[in-house]
C-alpha positions in Angstrom: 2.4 -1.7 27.3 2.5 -4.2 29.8 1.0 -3.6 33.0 3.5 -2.1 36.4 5.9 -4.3 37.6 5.5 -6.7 34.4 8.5 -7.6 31.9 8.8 -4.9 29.7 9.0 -2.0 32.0 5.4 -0.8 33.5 4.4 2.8 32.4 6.8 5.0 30.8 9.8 2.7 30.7 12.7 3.9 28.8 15.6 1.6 27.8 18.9 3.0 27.7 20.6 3.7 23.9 21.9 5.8 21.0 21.0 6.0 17.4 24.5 4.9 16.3 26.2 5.0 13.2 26.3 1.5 12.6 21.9 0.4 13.1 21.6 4.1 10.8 24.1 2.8 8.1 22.0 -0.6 8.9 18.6 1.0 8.6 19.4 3.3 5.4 21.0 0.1 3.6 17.7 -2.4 4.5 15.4 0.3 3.6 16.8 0.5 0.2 14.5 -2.7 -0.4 11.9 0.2 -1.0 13.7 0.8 -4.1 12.2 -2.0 -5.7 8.5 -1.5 -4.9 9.1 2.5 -6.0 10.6 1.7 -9.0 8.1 -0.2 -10.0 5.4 1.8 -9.2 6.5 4.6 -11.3 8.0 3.0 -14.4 4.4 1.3 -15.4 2.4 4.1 -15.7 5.2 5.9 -18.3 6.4 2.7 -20.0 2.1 2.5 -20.8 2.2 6.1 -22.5 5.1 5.3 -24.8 4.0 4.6 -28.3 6.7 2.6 -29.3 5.2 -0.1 -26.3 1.7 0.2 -26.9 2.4 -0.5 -31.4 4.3 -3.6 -29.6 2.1 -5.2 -27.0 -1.4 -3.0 -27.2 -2.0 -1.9 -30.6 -5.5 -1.3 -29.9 -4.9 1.3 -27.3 -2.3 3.0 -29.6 -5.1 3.1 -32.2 -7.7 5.3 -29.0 -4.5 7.4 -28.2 -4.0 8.5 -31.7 -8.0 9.0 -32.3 -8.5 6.4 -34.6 -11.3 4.4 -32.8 -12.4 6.4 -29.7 -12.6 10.1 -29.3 -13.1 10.0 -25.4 -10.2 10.7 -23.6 -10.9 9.4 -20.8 -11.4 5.9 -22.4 -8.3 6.0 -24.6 -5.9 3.5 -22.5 -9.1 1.0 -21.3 -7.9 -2.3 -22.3 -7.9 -5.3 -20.3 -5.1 -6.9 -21.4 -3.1 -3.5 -20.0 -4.6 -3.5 -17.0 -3.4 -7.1 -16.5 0.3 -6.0 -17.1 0.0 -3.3 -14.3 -2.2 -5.4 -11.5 -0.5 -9.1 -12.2 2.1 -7.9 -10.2 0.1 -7.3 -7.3 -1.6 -10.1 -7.2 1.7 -12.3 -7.3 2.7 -10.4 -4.2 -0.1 -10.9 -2.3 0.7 -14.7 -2.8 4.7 -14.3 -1.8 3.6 -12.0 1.1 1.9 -15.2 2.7 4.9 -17.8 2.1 7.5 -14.7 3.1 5.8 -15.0 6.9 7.3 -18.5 7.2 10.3 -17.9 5.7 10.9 -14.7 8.1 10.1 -16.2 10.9 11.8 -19.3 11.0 15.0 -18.2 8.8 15.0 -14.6 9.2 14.6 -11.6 8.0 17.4 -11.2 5.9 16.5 -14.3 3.8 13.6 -13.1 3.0 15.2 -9.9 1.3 17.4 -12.3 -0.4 14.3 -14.1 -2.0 12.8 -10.8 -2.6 15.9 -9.2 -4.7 16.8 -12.2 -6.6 12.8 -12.8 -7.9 12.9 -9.5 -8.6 16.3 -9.3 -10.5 14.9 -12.2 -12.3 11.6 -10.4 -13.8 13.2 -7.4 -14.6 15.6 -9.0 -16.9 12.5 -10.7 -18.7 10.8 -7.5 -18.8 13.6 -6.0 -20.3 13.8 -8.4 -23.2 10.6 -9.3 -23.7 8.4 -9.9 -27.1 5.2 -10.8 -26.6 2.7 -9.9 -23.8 2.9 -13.1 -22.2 7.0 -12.5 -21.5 5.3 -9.3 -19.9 3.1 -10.9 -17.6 5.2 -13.5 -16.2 8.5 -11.2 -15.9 5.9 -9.0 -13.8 4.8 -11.9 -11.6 8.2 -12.7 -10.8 8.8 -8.5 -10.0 5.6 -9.4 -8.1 7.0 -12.4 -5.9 10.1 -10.5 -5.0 8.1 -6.9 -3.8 5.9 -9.5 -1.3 9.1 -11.1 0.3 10.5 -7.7 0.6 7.5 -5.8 1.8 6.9 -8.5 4.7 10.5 -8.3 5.5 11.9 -5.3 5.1 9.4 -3.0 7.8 9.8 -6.1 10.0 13.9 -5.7 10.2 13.5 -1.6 10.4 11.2 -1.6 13.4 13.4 -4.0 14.6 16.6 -2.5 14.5 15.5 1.1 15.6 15.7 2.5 18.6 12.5 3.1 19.9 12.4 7.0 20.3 13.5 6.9 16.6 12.0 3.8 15.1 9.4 6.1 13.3 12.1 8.0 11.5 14.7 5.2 10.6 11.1 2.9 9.5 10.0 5.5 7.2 13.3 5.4 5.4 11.4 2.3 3.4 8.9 5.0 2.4 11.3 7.3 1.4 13.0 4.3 -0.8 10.1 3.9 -2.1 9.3 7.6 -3.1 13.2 7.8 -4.7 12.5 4.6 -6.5 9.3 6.5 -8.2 11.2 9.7 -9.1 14.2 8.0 -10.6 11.7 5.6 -12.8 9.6 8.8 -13.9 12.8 10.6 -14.9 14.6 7.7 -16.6 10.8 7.3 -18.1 11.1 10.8 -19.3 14.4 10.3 -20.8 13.9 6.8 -22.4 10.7 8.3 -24.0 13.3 10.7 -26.2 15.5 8.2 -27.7 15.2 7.1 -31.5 14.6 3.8 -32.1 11.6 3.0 -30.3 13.3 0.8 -27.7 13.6 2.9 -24.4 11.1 1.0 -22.5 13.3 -2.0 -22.7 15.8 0.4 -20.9 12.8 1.4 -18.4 11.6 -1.8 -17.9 15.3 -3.7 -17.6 16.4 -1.0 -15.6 14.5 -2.9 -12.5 17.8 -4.8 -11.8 19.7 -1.9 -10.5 17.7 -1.6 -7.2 16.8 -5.6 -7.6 20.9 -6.4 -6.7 20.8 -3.3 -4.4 18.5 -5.8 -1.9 20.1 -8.7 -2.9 23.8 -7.2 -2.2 22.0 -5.9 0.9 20.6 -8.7 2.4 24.4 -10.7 2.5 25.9 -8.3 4.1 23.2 -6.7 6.5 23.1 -8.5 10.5 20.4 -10.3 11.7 18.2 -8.2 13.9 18.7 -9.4 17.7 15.1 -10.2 17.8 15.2 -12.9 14.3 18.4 -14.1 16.7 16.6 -14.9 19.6 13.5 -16.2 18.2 15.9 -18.4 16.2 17.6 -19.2 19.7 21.1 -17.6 19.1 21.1 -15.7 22.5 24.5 -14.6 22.8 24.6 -13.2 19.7 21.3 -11.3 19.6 22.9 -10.1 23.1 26.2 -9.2 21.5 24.1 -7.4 18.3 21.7 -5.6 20.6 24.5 -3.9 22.4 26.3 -3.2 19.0 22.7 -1.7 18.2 22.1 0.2 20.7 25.9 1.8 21.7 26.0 0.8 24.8 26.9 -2.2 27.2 23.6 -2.1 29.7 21.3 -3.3 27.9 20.0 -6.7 30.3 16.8 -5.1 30.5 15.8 -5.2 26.9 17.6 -8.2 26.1 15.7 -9.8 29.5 12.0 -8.6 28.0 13.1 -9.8 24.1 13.6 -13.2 25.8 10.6 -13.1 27.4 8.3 -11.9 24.9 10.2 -14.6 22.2 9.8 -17.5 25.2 5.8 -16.7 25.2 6.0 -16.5 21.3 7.6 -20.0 21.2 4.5 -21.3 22.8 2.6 -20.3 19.9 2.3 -22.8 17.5 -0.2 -21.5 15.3 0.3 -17.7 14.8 -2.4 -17.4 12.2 -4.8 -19.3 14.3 -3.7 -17.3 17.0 -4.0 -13.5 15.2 -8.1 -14.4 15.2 -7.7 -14.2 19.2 -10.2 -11.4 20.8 -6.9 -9.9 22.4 -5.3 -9.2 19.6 -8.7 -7.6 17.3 -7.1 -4.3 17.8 -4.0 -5.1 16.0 -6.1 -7.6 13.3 -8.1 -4.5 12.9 -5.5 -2.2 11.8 -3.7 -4.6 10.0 -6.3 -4.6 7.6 -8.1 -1.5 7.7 -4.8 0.6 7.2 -3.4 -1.0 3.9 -6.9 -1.2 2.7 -7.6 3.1 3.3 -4.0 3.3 2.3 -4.7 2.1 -1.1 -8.7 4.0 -1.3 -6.8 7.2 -0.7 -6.3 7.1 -4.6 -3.1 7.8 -4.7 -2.1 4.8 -7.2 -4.3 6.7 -9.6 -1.2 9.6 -9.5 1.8 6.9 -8.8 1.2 4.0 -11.2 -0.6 5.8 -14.1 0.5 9.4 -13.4 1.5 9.9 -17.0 -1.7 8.2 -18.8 -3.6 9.9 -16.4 -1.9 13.2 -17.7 -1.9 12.3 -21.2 -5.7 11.3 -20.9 -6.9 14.5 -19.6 -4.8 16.5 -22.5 -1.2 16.7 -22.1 0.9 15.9 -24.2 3.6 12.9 -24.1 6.5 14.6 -23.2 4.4 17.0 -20.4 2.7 14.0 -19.3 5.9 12.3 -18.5 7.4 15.7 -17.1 4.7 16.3 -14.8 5.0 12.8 -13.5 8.6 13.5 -12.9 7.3 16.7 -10.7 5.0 14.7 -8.8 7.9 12.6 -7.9 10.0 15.3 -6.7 7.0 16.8 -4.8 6.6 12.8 -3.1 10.3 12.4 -2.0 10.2 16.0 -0.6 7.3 15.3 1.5 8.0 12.3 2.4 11.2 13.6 4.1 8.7 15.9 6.0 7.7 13.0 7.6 10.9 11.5 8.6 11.6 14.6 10.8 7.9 14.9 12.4 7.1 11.6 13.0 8.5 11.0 15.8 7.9 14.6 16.9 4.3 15.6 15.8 3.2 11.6 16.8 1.6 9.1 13.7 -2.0 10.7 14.7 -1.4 13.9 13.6 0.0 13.8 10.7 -2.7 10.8 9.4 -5.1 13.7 10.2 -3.3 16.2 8.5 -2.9 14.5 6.2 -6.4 12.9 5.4 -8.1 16.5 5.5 -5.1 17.8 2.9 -6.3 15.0 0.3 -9.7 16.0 0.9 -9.9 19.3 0.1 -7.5 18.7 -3.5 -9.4 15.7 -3.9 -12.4 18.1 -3.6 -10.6 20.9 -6.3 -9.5 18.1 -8.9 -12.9 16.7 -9.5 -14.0 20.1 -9.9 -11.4 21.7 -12.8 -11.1 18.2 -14.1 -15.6 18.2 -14.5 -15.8 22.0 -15.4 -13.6 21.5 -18.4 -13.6 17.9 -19.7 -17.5 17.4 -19.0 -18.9 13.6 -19.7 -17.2 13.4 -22.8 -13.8 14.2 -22.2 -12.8 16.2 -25.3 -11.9 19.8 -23.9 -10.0 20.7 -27.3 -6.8 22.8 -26.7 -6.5 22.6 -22.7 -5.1 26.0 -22.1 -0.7 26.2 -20.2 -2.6 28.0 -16.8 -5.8 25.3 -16.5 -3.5 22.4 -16.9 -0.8 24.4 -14.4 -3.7 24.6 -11.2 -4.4 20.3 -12.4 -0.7 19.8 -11.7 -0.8 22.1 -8.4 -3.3 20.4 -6.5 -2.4 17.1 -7.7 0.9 17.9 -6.1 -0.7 19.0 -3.3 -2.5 15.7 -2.7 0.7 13.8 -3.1 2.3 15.5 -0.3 -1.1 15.1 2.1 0.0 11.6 1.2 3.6 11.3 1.4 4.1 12.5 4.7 0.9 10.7 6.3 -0.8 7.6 4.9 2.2 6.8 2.7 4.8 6.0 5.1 2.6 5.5 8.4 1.0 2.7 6.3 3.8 0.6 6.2 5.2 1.8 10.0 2.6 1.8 11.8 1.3 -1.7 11.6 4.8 -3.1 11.7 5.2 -1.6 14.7 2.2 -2.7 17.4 2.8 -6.3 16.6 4.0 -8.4 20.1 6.9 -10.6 18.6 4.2 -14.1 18.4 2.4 -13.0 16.0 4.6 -10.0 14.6 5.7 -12.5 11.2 2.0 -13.5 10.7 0.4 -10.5 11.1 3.1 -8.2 8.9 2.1 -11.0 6.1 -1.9 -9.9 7.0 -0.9 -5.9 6.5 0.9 -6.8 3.0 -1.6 -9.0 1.4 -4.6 -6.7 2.0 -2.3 -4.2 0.8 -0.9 -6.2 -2.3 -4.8 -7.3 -2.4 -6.3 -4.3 -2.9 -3.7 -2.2 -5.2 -4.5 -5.3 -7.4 -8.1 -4.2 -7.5 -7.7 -1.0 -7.5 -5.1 -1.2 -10.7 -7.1 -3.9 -12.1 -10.2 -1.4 -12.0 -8.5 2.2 -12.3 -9.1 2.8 -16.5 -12.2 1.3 -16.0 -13.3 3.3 -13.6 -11.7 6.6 -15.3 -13.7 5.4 -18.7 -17.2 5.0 -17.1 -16.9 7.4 -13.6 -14.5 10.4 -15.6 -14.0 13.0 -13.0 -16.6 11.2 -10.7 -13.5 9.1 -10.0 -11.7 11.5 -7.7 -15.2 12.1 -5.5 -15.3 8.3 -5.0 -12.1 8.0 -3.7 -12.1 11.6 -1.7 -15.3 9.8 -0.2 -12.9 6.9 1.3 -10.1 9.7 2.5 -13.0 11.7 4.6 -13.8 7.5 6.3 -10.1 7.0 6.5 -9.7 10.5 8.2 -12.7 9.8 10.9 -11.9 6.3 11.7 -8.1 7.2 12.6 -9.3 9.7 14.9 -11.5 7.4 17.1 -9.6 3.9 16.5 -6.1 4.9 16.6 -4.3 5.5 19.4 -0.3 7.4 19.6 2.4 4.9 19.2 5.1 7.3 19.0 8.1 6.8 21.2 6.9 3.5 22.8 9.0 0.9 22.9 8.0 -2.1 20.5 7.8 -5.0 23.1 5.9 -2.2 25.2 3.5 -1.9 22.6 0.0 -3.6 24.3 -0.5 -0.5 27.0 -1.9 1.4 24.5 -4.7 -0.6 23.5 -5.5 -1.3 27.1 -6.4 3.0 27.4 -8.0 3.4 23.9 -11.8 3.9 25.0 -12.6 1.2 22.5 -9.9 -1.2 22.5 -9.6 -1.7 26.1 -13.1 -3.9 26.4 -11.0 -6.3 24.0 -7.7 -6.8 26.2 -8.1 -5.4 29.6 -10.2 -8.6 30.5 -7.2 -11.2 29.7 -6.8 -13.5 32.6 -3.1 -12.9 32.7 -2.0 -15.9 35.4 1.3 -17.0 36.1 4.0 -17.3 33.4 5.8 -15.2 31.2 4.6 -11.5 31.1 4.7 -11.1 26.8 5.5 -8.0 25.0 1.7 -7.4 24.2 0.7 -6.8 27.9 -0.5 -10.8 28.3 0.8 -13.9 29.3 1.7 -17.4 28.6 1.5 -20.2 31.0 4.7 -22.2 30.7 3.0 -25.0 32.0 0.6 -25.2 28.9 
């Protein structure tokens, strides 16, 4: 927070408003474009463990699922060409996530969900009709373009929008799309799976342009946030929105530190130069270390091959797809969890809660998985009660998840961002994100060929790191207003030898806690 007497409000500043009905009706309806990302993430891994798919597009792995050529299940879906299908997508929105930060910032954030729904209606109706592999892959690079331009925009317009005593509630909403985008695609999976004729992964697949025209509806008829207004310089609208935003006519004191804060951000001209500045390392920092733990937690092992994952360590299809369907239900549950505690409990505790939850079932899994699979991975007929205590702890670990590094990933780092570099840096915390689900995708039935149960210890190793460096390098955000955000790196014990040096002169007082020089 900026320092006493600054713009922004000194220590403890509270600006006056109400979480209306019109910014939640706004929030739930932008926080759809979670949908997208969800659905995604859960239709892959059980449109992968439908035979009818594989006989298409990977005969080979059909020929390893059926016993034909391999008799290690835990090599029975390693195929490169597979794994290409499932990461491609990742990799095309690291790329959009980059382009989206122009596009955000100097258009707004609404265009950018635009762009991000219409890509993504776009590859889902190749998906859905495609016949060979190379349809595949370019229908998911398209999915792929339109989850970066939403990812980058969507926390952006949430944290935005909220009130600050309940921005972590109303920005976990895109979590919690994204969690009911995951359940829907595991049941439809589930369903689709049953029906004669071999062709209900087209349905699964094509089914990506329901929540694809959800964003794109979305984005026409959602307002700008007053922020996008004022860096845009429409002032007397953003004023106009931020009063309709917050319920209430006083709000000259906000509006009066927005201006500010977008002023000094106007003096930026290079906001990725800028981001390498030594006052802003604490925010680089967790821009990139929090995706990157988010996606070493594992838990894209569970969400995007849940049901080959299943099916490789000896359930059948249909229980493989059904337990994939529980996991779901398990991850939107949870997820609410953290919706109501966030801004009760504070990020901090729940990332640690969290963190030591994984651990421990990380821990367990590894253990049942090793004790009955061994090296080779052929445990014969794997008895109803051993694969019921699998499902448990698995379950377990996705709710450690859902209600800590799932959400808090995305809110967190879209939320300590001062406004000059806010576009720029949300476009850092999605591409190392996007970045490293592509490598962990890319490397997943690799890993689970050659590692086995090894796998889970490996990533149980990054969640015990994860766990320890939140607990010395992250300090509470909860409740602090989002221009207000600097004051709390200038108290961490670390981060305060990075920031509490700035030579803060005479200009504009910026949201961060520093200043610009109008006379630069």
């Amino acid at each position: 927070m900026p320092a006493a007497g600054g713009i922004g409000g000194g220590n403890g500043k509270e600006y006056p408003g109400n979480l209306t009905p019109f910014v939640t009706v706004t929030c739930v309806v932008a926080a759809m474009g979670g949908l997208i990302f969800g659905y995604d993430i859960g239709i892959s891994g059980g449109v992968t463990s439908m035979d009818p798919f594989l006989i298409k597009f990977f005969p080979s792995v059909y020929r390893r699922k059926q016993g034909e050529e391999s008799t290690n299940k835990y090599c029975q879906y390693d195929s490169p060409t597979l794994t290409i299908f499932t990461s491609s997508l990742y990799l095309a929105a690291l790329l959009s996530s980059l382009v989206a930060s122009t596009v955000t910032r100097k258009f707004g954030r609404k265009l950018s969900m635009l762009f991000g729904g219409v890509l993504f209606l776009v590859g889902a109706l190749i998906n859905g009709f495609a016949q060979n592999i190379w349809m595949l892959i370019v229908g998911r690079i398209l999915l792929g373009l339109g989850i970066g331009f939403a990812n980058q925009s969507v926390p952006l317009y949430l944290s935005e929008m909220a009130p600050y005593k309940y921005r972590g509630a109303l920005n976990i909403g895109f979590q919690m799309s994204i969690t009911f985008g995951i359940l829907i695609a595991n049941i439809l999976n589930y369903f689709f799976a049953k029906l004669k004729g071999g062709w209900g992964w087209r349905l699964s697949l094509g089914g990506a342009v329901v929540p694809a025209l959800v964003i794109t509806i979305g984005s026409l008829v959602l307002p700008d946030t007053p922020n996008s207004l004022i860096e845009r310089g429409n002032r007397e609208a953003a004023k106009a929105q931020l009063q309709r935003v917050r319920g209430v006519d006083d709000v000259e004191e906000e509006f009066n530190d927005l201006v500010a804060a977008s002023e000094a951000s106007m003096l930026v001209e290079h906001p990725w130069r800028n981001l390498l500045q030594r006052k802003y390392r604490p925010q680089l920092t967790m821009a990139i270390m929090i995706p990157f733990f988010q996606q070493f937690t594992g838990i894209n092992v569970i969400m995007f091959y849940a049901p080959v994952l299943f099916n490789s360590i000896g359930f059948k299809d249909d229980a493989s797809l059904m337990s994939a369907v529980i996991t779901g239900i398990v991850n939107v549950i949870a997820t609410s969890v953290s919706v109501y505690g966030v801004d009760k409990w504070g990020r901090r505790a729940l990332f640690l809660e969290g963190g030591t939850q994984m651990l421990i079932c990380q821990a367990v899994i590894a253990a049942a998985i090793g004790a009955k699979f061994g090296i080779n991975g052929n445990p014969g007929e794997l008895p109803k009660w051993y694969a019921a205590v699998v499902v448990i702890f698995i379950c377990t670990y996705v709710a450690g998840f859902a209600w800590s590094w799932g959400p808090l990933g995305w809110l967190v780092p879209s939320e300590i961002f001062p406004m000059e570099i806010r576009s720029a840096a949300q476009s850092i915390t999605v591409s190392v994100n996007m970045l490293f689900t592509f490598l962990v995708a890319q490397i997943f039935l690799l890993m689970l060929c050659h590692m086995k149960f090894g796998l889970f210890i490996f990533f149980g190793a990054f969640v015990f790191v994860m766990t320890v460096f939140i607990y010395f390098m992250l300090p509470e955000t909860k409740g602090i207003p989002i221009e207000e955000m600097g004051r709390v790196w200038r108290e961490h014990p670390y981060w305060s030898r990075f920031v509490e040096h700035e030579d803060y002169g005479n200009g504009v007082e910026m949201g961060n806690g520093t200043r610009a020089n109008k006379d630069i």
